[in-house]
PDB file of N, CA, C and O in Angstrom:
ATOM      1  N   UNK A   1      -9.937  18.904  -9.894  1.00  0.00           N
ATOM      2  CA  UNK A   1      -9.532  17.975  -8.873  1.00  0.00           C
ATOM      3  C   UNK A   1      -8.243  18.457  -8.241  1.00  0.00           C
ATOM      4  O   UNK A   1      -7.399  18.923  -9.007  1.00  0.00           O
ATOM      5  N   UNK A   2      -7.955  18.402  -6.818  1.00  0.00           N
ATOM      6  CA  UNK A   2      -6.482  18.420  -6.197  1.00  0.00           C
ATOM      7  C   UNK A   2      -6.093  17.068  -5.762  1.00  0.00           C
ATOM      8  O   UNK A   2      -6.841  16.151  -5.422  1.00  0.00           O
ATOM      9  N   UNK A   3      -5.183  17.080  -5.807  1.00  0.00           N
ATOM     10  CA  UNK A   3      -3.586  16.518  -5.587  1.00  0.00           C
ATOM     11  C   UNK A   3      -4.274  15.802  -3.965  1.00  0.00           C
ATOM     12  O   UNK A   3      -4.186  16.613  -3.044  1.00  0.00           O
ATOM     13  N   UNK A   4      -4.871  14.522  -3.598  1.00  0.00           N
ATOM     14  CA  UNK A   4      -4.996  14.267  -2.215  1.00  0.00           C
ATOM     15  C   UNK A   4      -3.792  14.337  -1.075  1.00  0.00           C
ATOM     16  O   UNK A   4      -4.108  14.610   0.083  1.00  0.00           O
ATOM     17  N   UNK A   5      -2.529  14.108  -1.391  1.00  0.00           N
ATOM     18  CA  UNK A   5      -1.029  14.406  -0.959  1.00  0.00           C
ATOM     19  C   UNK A   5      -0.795  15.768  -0.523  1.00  0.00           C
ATOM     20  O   UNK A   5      -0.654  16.065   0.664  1.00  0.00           O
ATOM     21  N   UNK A   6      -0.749  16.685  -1.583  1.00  0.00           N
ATOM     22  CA  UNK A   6      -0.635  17.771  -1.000  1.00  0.00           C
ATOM     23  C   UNK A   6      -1.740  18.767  -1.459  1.00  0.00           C
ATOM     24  O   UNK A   6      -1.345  19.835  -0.993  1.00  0.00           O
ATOM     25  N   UNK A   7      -2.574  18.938  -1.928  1.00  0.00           N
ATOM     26  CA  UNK A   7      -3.444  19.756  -2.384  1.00  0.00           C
ATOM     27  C   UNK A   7      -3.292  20.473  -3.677  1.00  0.00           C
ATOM     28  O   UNK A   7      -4.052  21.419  -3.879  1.00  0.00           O
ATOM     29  N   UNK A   8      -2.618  20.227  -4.369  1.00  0.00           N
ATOM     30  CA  UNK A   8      -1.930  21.437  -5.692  1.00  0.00           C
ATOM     31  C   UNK A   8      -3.490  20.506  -6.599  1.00  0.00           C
ATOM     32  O   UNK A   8      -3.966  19.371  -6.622  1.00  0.00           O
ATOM     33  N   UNK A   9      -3.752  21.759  -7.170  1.00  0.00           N
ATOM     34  CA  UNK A   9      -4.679  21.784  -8.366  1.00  0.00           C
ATOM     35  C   UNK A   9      -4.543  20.699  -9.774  1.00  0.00           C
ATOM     36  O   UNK A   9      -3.688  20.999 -10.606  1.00  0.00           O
ATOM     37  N   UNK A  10      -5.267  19.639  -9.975  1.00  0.00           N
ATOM     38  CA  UNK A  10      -4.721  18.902 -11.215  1.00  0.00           C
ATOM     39  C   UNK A  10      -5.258  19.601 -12.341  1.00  0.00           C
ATOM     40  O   UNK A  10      -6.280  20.244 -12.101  1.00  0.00           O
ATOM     41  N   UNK A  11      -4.652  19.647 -13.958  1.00  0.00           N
ATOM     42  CA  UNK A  11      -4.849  19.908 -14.809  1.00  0.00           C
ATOM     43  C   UNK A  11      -6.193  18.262 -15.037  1.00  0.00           C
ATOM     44  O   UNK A  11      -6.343  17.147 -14.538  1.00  0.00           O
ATOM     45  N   UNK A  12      -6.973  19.282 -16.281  1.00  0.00           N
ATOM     46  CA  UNK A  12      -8.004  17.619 -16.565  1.00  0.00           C
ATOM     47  C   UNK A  12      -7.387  17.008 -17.234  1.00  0.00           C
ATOM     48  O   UNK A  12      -8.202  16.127 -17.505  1.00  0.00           O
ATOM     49  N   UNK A  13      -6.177  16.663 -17.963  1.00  0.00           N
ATOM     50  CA  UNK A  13      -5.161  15.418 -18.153  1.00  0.00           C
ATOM     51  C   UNK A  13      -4.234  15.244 -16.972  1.00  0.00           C
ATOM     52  O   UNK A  13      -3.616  14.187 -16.844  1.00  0.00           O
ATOM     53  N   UNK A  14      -4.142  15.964 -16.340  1.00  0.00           N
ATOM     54  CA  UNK A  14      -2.832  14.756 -15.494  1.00  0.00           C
ATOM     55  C   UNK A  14      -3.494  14.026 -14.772  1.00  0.00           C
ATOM     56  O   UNK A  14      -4.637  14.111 -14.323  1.00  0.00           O
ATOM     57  N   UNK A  15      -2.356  12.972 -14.646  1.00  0.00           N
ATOM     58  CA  UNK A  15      -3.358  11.392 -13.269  1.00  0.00           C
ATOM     59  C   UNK A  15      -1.751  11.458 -12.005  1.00  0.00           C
ATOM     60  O   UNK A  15      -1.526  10.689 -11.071  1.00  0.00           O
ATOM     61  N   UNK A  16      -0.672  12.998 -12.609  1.00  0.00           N
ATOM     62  CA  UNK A  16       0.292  12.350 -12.023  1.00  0.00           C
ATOM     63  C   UNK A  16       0.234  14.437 -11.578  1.00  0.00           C
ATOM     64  O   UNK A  16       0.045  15.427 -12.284  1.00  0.00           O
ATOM     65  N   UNK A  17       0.503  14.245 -10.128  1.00  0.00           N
ATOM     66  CA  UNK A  17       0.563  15.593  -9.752  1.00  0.00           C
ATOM     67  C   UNK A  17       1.886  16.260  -9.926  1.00  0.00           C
ATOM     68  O   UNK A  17       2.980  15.933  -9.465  1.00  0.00           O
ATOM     69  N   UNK A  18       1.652  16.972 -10.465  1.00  0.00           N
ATOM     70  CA  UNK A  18       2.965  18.412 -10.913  1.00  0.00           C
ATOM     71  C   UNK A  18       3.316  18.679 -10.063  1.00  0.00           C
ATOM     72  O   UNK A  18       4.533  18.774 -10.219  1.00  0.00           O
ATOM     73  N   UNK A  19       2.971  18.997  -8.738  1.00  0.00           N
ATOM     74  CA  UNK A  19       3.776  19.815  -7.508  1.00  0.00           C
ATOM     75  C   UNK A  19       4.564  18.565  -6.575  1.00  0.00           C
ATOM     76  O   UNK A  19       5.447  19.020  -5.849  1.00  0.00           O
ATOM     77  N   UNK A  20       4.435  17.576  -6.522  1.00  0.00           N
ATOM     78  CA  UNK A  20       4.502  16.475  -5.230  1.00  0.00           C
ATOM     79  C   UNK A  20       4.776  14.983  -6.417  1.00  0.00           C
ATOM     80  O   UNK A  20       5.820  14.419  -6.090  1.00  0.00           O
ATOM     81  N   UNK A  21       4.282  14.486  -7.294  1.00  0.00           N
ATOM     82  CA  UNK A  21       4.655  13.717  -8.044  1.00  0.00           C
ATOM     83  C   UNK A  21       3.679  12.231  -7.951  1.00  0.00           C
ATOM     84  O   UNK A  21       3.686  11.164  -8.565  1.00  0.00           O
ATOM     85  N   UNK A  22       2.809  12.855  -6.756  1.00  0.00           N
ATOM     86  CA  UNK A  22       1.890  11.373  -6.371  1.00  0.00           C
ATOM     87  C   UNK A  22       1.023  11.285  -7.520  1.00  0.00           C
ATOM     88  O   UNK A  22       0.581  12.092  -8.338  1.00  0.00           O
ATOM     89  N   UNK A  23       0.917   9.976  -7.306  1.00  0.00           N
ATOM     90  CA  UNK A  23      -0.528   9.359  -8.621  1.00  0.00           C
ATOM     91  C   UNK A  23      -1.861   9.782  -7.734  1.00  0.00           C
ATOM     92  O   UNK A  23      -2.036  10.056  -6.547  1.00  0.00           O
ATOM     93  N   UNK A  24      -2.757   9.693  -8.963  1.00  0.00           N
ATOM     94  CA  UNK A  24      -3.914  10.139  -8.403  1.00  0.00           C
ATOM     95  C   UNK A  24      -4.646   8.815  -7.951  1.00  0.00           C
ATOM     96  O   UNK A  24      -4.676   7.814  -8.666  1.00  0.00           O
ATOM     97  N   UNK A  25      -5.334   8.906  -6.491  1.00  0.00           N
ATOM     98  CA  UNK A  25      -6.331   7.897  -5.954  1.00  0.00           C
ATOM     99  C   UNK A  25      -6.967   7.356  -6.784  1.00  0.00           C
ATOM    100  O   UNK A  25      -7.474   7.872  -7.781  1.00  0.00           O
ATOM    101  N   UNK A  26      -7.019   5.580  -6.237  1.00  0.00           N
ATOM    102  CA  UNK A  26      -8.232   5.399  -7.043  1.00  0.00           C
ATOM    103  C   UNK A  26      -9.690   5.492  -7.469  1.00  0.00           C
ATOM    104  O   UNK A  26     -10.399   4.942  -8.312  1.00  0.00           O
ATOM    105  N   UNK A  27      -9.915   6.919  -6.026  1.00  0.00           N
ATOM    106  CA  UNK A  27     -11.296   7.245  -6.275  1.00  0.00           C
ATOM    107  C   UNK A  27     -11.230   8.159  -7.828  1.00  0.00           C
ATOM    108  O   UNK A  27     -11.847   8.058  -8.889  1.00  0.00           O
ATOM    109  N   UNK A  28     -10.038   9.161  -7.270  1.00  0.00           N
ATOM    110  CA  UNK A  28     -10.212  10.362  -8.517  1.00  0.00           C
ATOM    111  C   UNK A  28     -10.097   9.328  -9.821  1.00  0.00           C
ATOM    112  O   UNK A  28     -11.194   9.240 -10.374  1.00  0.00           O
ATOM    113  N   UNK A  29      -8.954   8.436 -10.531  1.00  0.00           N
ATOM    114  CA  UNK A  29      -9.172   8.134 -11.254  1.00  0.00           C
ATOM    115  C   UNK A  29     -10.416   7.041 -12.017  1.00  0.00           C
ATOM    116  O   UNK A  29     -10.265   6.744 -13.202  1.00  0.00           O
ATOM    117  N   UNK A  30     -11.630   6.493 -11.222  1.00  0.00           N
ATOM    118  CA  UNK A  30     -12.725   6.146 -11.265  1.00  0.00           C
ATOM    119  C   UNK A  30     -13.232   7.857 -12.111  1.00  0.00           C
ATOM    120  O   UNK A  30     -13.416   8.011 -13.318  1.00  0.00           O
ATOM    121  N   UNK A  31     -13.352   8.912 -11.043  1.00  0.00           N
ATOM    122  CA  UNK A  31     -14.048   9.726 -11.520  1.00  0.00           C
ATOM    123  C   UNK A  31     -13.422  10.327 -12.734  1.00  0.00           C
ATOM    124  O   UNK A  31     -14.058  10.817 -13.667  1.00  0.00           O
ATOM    125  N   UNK A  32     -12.307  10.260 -12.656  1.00  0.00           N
ATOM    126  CA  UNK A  32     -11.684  11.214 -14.335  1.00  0.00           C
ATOM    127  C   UNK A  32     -12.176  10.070 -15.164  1.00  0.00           C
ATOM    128  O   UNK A  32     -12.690  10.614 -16.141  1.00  0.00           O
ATOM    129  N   UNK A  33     -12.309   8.572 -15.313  1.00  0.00           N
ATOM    130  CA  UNK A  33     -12.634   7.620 -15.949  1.00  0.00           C
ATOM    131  C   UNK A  33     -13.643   8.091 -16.675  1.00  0.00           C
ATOM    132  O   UNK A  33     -13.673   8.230 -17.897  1.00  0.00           O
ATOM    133  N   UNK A  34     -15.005   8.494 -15.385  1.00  0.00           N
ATOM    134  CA  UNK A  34     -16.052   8.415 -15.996  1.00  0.00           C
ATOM    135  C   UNK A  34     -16.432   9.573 -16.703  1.00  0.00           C
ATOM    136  O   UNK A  34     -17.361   9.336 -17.476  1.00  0.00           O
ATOM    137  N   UNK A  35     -15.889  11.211 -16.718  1.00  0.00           N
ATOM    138  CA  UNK A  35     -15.528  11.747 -16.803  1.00  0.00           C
ATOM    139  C   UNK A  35     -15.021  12.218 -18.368  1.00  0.00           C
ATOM    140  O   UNK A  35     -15.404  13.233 -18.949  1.00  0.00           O
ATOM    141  N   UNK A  36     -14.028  11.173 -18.904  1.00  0.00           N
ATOM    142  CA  UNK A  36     -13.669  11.080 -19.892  1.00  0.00           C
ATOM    143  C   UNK A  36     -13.943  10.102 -20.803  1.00  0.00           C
ATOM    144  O   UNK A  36     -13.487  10.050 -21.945  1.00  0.00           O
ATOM    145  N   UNK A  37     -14.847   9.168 -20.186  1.00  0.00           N
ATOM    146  CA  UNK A  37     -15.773   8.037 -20.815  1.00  0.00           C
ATOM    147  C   UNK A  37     -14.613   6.987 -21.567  1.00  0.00           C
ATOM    148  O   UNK A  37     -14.921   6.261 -22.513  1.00  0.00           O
ATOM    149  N   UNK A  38     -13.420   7.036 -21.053  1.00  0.00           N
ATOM    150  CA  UNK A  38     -12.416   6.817 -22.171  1.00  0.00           C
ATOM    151  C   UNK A  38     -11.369   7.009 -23.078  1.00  0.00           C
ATOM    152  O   UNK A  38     -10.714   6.110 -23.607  1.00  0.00           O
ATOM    153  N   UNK A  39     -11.232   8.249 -23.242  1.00  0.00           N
ATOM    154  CA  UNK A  39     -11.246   9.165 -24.264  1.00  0.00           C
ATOM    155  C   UNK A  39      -9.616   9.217 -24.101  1.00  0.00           C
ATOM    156  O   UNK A  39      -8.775   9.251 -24.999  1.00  0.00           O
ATOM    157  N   UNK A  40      -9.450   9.213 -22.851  1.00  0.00           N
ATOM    158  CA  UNK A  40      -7.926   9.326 -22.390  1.00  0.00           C
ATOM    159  C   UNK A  40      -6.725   7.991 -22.551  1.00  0.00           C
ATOM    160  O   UNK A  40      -6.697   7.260 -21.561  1.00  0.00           O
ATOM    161  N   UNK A  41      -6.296   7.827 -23.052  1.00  0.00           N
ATOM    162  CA  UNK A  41      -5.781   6.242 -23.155  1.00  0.00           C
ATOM    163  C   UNK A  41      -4.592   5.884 -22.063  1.00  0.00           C
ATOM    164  O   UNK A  41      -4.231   4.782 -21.649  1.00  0.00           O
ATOM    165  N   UNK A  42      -3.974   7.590 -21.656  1.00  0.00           N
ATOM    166  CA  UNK A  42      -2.331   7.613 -20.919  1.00  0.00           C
ATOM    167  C   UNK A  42      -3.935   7.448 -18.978  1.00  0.00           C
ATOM    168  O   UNK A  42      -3.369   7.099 -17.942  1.00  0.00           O
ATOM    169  N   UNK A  43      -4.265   7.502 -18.950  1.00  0.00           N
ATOM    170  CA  UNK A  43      -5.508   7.409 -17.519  1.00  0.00           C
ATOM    171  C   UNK A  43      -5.693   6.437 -17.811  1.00  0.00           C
ATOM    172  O   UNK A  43      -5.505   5.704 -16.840  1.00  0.00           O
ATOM    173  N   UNK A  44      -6.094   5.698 -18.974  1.00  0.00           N
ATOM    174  CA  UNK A  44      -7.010   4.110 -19.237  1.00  0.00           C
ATOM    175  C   UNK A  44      -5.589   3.632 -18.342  1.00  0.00           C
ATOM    176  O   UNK A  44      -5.817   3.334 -17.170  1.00  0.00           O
ATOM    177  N   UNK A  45      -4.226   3.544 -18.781  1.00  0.00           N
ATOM    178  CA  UNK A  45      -3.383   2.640 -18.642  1.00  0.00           C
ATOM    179  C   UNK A  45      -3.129   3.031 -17.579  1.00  0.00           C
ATOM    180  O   UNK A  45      -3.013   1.960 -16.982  1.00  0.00           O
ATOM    181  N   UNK A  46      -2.844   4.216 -16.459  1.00  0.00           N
ATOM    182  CA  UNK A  46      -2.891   4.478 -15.417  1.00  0.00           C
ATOM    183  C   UNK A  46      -3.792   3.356 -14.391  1.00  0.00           C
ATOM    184  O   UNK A  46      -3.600   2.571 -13.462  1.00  0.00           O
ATOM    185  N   UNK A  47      -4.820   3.846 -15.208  1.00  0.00           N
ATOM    186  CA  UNK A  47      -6.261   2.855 -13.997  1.00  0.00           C
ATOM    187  C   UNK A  47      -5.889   1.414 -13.894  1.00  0.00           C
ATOM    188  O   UNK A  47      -6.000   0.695 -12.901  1.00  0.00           O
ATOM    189  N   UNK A  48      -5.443   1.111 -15.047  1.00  0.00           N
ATOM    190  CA  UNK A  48      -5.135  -0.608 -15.054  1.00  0.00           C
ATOM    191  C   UNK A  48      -4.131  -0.686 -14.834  1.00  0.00           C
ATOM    192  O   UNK A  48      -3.847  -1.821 -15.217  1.00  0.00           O
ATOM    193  N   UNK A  49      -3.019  -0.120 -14.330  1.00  0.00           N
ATOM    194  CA  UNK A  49      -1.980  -0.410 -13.868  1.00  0.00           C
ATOM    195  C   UNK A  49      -2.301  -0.239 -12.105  1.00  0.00           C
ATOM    196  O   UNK A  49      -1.395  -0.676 -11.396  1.00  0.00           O
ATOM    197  N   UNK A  50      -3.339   0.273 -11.484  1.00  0.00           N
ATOM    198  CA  UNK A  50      -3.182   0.791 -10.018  1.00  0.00           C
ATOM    199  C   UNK A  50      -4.382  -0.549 -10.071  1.00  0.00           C
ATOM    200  O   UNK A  50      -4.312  -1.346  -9.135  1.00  0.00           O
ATOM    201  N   UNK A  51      -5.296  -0.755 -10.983  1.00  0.00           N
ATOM    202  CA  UNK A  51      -5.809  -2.114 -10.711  1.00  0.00           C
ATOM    203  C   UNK A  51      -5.319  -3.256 -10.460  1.00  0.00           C
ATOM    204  O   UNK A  51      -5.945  -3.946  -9.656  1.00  0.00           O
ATOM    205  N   UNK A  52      -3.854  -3.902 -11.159  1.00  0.00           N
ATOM    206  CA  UNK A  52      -3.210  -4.579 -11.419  1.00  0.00           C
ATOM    207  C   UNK A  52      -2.591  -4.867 -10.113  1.00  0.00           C
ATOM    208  O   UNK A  52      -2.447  -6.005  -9.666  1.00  0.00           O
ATOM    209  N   UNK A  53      -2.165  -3.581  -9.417  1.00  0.00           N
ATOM    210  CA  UNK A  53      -1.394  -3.897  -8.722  1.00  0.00           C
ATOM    211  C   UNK A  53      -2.238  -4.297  -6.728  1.00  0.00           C
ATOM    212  O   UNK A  53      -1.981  -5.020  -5.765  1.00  0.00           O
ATOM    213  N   UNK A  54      -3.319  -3.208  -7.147  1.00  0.00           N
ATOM    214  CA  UNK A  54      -4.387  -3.689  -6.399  1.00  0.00           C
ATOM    215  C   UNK A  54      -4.898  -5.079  -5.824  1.00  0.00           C
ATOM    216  O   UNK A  54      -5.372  -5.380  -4.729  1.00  0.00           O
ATOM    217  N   UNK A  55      -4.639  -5.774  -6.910  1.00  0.00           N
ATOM    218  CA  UNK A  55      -5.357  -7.218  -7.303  1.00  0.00           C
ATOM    219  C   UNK A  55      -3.755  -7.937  -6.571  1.00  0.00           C
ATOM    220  O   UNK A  55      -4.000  -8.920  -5.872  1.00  0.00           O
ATOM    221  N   UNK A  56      -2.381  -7.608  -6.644  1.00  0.00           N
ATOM    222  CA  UNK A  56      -1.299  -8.354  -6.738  1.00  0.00           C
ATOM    223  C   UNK A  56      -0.825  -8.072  -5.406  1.00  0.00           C
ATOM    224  O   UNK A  56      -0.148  -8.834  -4.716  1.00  0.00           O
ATOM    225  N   UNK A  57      -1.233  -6.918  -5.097  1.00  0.00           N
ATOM    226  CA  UNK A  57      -0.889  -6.757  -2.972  1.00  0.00           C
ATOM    227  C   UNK A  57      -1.941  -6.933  -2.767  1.00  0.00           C
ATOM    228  O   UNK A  57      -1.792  -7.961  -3.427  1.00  0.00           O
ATOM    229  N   UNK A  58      -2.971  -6.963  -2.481  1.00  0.00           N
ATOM    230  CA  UNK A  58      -4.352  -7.801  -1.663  1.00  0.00           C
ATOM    231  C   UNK A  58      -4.041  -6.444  -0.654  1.00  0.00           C
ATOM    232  O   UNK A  58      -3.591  -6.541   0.487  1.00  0.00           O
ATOM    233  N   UNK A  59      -4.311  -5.439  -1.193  1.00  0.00           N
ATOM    234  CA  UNK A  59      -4.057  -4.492   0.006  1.00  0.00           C
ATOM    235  C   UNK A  59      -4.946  -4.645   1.589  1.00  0.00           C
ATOM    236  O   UNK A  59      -5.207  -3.783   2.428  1.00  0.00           O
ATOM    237  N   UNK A  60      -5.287  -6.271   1.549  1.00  0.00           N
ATOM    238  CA  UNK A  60      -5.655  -6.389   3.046  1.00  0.00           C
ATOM    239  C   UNK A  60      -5.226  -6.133   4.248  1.00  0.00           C
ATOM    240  O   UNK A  60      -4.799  -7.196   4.698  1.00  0.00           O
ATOM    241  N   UNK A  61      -5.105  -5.275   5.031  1.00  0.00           N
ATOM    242  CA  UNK A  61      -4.354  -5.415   6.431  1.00  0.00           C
ATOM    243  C   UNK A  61      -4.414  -6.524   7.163  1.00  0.00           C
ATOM    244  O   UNK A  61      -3.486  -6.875   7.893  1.00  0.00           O
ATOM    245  N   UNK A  62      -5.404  -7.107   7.044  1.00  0.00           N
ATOM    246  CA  UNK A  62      -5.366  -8.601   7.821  1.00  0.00           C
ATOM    247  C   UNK A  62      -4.404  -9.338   7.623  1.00  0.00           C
ATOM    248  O   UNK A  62      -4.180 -10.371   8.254  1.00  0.00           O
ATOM    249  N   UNK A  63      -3.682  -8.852   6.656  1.00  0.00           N
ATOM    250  CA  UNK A  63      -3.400 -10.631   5.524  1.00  0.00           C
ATOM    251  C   UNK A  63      -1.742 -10.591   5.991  1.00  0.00           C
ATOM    252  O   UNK A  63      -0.822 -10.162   5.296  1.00  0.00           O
ATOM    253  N   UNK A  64      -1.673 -10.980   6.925  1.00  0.00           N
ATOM    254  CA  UNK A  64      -0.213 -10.996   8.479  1.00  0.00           C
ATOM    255  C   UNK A  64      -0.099 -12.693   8.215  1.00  0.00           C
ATOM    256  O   UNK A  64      -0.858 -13.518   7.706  1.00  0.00           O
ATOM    257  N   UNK A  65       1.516 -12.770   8.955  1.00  0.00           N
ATOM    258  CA  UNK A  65       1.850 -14.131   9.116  1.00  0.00           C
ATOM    259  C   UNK A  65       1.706 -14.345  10.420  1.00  0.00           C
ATOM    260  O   UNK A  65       2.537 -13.996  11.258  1.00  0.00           O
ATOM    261  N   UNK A  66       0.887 -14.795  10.608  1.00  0.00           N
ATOM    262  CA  UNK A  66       0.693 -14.847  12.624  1.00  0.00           C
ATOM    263  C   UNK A  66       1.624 -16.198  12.658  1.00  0.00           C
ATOM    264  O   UNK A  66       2.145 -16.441  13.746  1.00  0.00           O
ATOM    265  N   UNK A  67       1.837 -16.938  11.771  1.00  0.00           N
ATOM    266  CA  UNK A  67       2.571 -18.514  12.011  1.00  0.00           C
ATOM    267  C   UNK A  67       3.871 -17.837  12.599  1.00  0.00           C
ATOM    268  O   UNK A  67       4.289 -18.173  13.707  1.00  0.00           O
ATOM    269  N   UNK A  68       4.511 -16.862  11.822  1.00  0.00           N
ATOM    270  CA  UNK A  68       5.654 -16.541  11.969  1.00  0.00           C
ATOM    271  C   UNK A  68       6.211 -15.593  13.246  1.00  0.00           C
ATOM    272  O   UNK A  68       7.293 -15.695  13.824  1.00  0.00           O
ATOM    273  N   UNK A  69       4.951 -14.491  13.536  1.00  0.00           N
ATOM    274  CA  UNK A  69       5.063 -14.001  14.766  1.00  0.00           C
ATOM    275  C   UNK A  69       5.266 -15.205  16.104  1.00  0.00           C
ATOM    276  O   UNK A  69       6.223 -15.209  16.878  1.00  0.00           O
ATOM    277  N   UNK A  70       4.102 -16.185  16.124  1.00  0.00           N
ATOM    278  CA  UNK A  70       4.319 -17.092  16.982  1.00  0.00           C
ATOM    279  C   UNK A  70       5.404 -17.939  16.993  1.00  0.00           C
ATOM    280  O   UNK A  70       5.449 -18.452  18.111  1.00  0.00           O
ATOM    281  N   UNK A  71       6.112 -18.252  16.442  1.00  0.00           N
ATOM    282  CA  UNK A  71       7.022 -18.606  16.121  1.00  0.00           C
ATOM    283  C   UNK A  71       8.310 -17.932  16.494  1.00  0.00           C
ATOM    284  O   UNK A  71       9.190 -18.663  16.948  1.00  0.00           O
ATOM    285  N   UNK A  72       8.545 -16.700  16.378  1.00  0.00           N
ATOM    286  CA  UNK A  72       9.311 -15.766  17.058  1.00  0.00           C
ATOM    287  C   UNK A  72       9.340 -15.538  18.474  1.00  0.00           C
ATOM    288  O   UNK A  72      10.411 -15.335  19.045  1.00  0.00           O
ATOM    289  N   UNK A  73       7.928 -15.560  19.259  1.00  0.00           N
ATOM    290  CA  UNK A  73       7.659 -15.184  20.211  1.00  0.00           C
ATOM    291  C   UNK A  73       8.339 -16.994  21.186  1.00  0.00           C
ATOM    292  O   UNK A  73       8.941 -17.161  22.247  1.00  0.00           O
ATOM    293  N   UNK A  74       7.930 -17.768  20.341  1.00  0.00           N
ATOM    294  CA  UNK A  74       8.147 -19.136  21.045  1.00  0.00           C
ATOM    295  C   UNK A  74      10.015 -19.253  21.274  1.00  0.00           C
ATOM    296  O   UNK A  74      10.574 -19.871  22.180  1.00  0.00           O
ATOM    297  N   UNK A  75      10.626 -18.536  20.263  1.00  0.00           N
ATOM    298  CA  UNK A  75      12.221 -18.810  20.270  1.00  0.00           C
ATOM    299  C   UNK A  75      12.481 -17.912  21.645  1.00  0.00           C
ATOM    300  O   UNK A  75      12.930 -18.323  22.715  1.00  0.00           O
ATOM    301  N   UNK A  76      12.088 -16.641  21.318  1.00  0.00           N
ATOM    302  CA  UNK A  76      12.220 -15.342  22.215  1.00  0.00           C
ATOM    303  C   UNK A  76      12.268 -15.877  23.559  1.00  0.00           C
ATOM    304  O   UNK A  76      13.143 -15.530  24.352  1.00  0.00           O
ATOM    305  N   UNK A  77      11.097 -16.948  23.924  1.00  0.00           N
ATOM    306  CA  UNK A  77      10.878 -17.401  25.237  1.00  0.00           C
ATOM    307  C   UNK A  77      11.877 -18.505  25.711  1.00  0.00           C
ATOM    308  O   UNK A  77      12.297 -18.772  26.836  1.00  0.00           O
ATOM    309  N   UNK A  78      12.129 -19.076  24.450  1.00  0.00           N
ATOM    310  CA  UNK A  78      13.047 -20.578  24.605  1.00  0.00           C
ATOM    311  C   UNK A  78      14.384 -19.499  25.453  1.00  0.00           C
ATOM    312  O   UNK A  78      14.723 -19.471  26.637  1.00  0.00           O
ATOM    313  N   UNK A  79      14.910 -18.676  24.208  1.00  0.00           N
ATOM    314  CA  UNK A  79      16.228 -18.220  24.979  1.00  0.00           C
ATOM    315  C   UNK A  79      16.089 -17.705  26.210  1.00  0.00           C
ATOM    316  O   UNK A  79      16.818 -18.325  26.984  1.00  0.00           O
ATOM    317  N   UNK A  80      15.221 -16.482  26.976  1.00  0.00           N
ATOM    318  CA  UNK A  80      15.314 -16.378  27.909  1.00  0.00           C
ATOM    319  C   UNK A  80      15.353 -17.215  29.163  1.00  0.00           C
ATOM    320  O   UNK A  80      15.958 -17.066  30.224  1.00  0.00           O
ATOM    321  N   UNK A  81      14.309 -18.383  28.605  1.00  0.00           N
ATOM    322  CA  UNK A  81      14.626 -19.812  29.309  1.00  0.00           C
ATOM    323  C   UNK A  81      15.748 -20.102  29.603  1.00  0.00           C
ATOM    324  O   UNK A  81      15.967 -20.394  30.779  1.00  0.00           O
ATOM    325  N   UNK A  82      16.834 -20.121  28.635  1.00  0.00           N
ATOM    326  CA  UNK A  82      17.592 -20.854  28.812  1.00  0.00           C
ATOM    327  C   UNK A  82      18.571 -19.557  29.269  1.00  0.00           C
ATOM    328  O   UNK A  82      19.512 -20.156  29.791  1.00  0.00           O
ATOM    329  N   UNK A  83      18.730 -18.814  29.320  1.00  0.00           N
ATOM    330  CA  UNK A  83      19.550 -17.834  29.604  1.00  0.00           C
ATOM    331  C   UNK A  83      19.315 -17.869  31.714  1.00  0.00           C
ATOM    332  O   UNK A  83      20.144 -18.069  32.601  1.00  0.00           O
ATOM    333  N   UNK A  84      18.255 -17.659  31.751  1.00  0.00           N
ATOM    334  CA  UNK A  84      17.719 -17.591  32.600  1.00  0.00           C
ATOM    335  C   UNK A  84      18.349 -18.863  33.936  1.00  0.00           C
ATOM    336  O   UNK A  84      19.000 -18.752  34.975  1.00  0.00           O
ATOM    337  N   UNK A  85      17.782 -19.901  33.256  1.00  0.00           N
ATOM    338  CA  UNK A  85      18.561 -21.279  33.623  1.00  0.00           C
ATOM    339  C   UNK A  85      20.357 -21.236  33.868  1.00  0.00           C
ATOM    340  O   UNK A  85      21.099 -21.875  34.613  1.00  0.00           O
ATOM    341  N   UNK A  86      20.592 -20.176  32.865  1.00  0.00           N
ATOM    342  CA  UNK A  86      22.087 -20.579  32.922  1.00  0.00           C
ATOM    343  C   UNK A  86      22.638 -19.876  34.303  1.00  0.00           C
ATOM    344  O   UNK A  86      23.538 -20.418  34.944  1.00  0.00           O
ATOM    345  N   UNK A  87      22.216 -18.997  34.600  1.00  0.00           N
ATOM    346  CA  UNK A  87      22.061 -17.713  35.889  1.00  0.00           C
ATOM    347  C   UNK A  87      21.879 -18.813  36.818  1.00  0.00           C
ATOM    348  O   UNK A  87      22.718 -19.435  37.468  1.00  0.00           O
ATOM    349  N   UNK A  88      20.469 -18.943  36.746  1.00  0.00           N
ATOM    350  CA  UNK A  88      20.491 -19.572  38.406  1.00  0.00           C
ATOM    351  C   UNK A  88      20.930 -20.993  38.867  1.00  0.00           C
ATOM    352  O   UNK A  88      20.732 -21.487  39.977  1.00  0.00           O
ATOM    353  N   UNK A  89      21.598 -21.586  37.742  1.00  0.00           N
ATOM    354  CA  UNK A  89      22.698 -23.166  37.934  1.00  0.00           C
ATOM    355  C   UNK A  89      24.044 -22.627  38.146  1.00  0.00           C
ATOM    356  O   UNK A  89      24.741 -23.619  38.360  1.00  0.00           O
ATOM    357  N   UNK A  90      24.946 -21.336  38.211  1.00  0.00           N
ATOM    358  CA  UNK A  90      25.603 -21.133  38.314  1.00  0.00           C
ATOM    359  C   UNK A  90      25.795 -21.307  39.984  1.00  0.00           C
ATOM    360  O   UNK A  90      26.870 -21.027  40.514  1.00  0.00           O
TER     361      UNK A  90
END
C-alpha cells in the first residue's frame, strides 16, 4: 500500500506513514483490517479510533448553520441601512 498524501510505500504494519506522518484512509485501513483478519491490535485501535471520530464530526458537508449565516446577512443589511440613512439625512 502507499501513503494516499504523498505516495511513500507503507510497510504491512504501519497505519501511520514514515515519510509525511498521515494516517492511513479509511479505505486502506478496512483493507489492512481484512487483510490481517485482526491479528494487528495497534490497526484494530487505529480503525476505532478514525471510527469514533467519524461518528463524532458527522463528516457531513451539509451539516452548516444557515440560522446563523442569515442572521449575519440580516445585521450586515441593518447597518448599511442605517449607515446609509445617516448620509443622506445629513
Amino acid at each position: 500500500m502507499v501513503c494516499k498524501k504523498c505516495g511513500h510505500a507503507l510497510g504491512s504494519k504501519d497505519a501511520i506513514c514514515p515519510n509525511c506522518g498521515a494516517l492511513m484512509s479509511r479505505e486502506q485501513l478496512d483493507i489492512r483490517k481484512e487483510m490481517n483478519k485482526g491479528k494487528n491490535p495497534y490497526l484494530e485501535r487505529i480503525y476505532n479510533i478514525k471510527q469514533k471520530n467519524k461518528e463524532y464530526n458527522n463528516d457531513d458537508p451539509t451539516n452548516t448553520n444557515n440560522t446563523a449565516y442569515a442572521i449575519f446577512i440580516v445585521i450586515c443589511i441593518l447597518v448599511l441601512a442605517i449607515i446609509i440613512a445617516a448620509i443622506l439625512l445629513r
